[in-house]
C-alpha positions in Angstrom: 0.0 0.0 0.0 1.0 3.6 -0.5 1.6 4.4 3.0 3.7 0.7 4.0 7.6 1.2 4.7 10.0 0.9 2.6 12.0 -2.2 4.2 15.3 -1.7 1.7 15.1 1.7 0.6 18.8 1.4 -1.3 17.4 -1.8 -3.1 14.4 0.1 -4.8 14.5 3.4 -6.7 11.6 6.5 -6.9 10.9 5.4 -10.2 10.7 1.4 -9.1 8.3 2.6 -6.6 5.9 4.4 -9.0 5.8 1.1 -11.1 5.1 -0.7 -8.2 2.2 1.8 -7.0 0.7 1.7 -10.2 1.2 -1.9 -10.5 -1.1 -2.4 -7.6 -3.9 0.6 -8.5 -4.0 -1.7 -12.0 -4.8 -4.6 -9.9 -7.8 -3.0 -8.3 -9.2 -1.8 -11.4 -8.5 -4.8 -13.1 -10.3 -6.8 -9.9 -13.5 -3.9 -9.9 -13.2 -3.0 -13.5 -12.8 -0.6 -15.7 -15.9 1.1 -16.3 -17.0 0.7 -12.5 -13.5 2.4 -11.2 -13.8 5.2 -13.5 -17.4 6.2 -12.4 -16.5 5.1 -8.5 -13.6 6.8 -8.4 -13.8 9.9 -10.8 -10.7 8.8 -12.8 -10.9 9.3 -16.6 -11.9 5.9 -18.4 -9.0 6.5 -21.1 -6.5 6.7 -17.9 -7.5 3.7 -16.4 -7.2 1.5 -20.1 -4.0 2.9 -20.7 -3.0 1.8 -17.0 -4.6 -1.5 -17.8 -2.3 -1.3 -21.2 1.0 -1.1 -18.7 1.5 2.8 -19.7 2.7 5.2 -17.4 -0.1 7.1 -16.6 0.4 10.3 -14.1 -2.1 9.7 -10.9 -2.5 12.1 -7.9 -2.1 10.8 -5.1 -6.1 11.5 -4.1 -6.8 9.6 -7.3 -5.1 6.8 -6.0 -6.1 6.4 -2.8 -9.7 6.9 -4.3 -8.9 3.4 -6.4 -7.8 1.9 -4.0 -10.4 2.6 -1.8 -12.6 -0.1 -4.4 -10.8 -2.9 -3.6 -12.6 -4.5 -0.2 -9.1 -5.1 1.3 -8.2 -1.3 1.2 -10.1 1.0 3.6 -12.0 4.1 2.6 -10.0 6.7 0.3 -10.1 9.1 2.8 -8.4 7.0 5.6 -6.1 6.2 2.6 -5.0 10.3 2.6 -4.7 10.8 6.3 -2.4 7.3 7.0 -0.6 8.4 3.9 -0.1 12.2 5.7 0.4 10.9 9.2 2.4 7.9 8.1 4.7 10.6 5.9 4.8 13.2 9.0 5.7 10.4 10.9 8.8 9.2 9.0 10.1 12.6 8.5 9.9 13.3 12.3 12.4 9.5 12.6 14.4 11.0 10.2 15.0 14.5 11.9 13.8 16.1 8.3 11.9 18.9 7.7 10.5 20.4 4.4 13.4 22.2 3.6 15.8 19.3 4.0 13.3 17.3 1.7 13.6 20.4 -0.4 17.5 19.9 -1.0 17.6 16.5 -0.6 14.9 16.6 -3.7 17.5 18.6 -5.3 14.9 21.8 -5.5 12.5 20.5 -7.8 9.9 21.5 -5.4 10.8 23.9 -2.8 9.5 24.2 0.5 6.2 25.5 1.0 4.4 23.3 -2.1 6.2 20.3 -0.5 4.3 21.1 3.1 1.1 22.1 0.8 1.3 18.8 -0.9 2.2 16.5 2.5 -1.0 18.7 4.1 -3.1 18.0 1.3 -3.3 21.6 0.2 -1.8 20.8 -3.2 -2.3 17.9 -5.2 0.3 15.5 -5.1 1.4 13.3 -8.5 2.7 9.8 -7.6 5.8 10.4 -8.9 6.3 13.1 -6.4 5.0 11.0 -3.4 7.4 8.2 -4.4 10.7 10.7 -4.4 9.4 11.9 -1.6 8.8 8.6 0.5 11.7 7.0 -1.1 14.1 10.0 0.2 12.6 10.2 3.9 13.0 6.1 4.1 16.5 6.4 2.9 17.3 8.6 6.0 15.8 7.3 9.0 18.1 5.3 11.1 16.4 2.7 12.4 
């Protein structure tokens, strides 16, 4: 699930992640459908068959969790959002990180603020963003 630890953060990459999310949102829709996860969910139909397909497609992270919140193993999308925040918030206070060493440590793609909008849920958040992000907060906490 989106909000699980990474167990071997140096074995996996932002990108591998992604798949792997993506992987598993295909799953659901596959399990549910395509026509039913596109109405249930608000997710384009032509999205969802490219997923299907095994293209990239570019998911917010509220589009996800909406997906995912079809499958009868995954709880509601909006318990989805808030154990993805806390579970984030979480992780960067083990790590000693704040925004603005996620910031560098993202190399600046995002700065500050937009990355505490998006962790907040006052921004939308791609995928691809959540992954670097996750992937760079498990690579620095010392457990």
């Amino acid at each position: 699930m989106l909000y699980e630890e990474i167990a071997d953060p140096e074995a996996v990459t932002p990108e591998r992640l992604r798949v792997q999310y993506e992987r598993e949102l295909a799953d659901v829709v596959d399990a549910v459908g395509v026509e039913a996860a596109a109405s249930e969910a608000d997710v384009d139909r032509s999205r969802l068959d490219s997923l299907l397909a095994g293209e990239s497609v570019s998911f917010t992270v509220a589009e996800a969790a909406r997906l995912l919140a079809l499958a009868p193993d995954y709880p509601d999308g909006d318990v989805i959002m808030h154990e993805l925040r806390d579970h984030v918030m979480l992780q960067m206070s083990s790590a000693v990180l704040d925004v603005d060493a996620l910031e560098s440590g993202l190399n600046g793609d995002l700065n500050a603020r937009e990355i505490q909008q998006k962790i907040e849920g006052r921004r939308e958040m791609t995928l691809a963003e959540y992954a670097r992000i996750h992937h760079y907060i498990a690579s620095n906490v010392d457990w």
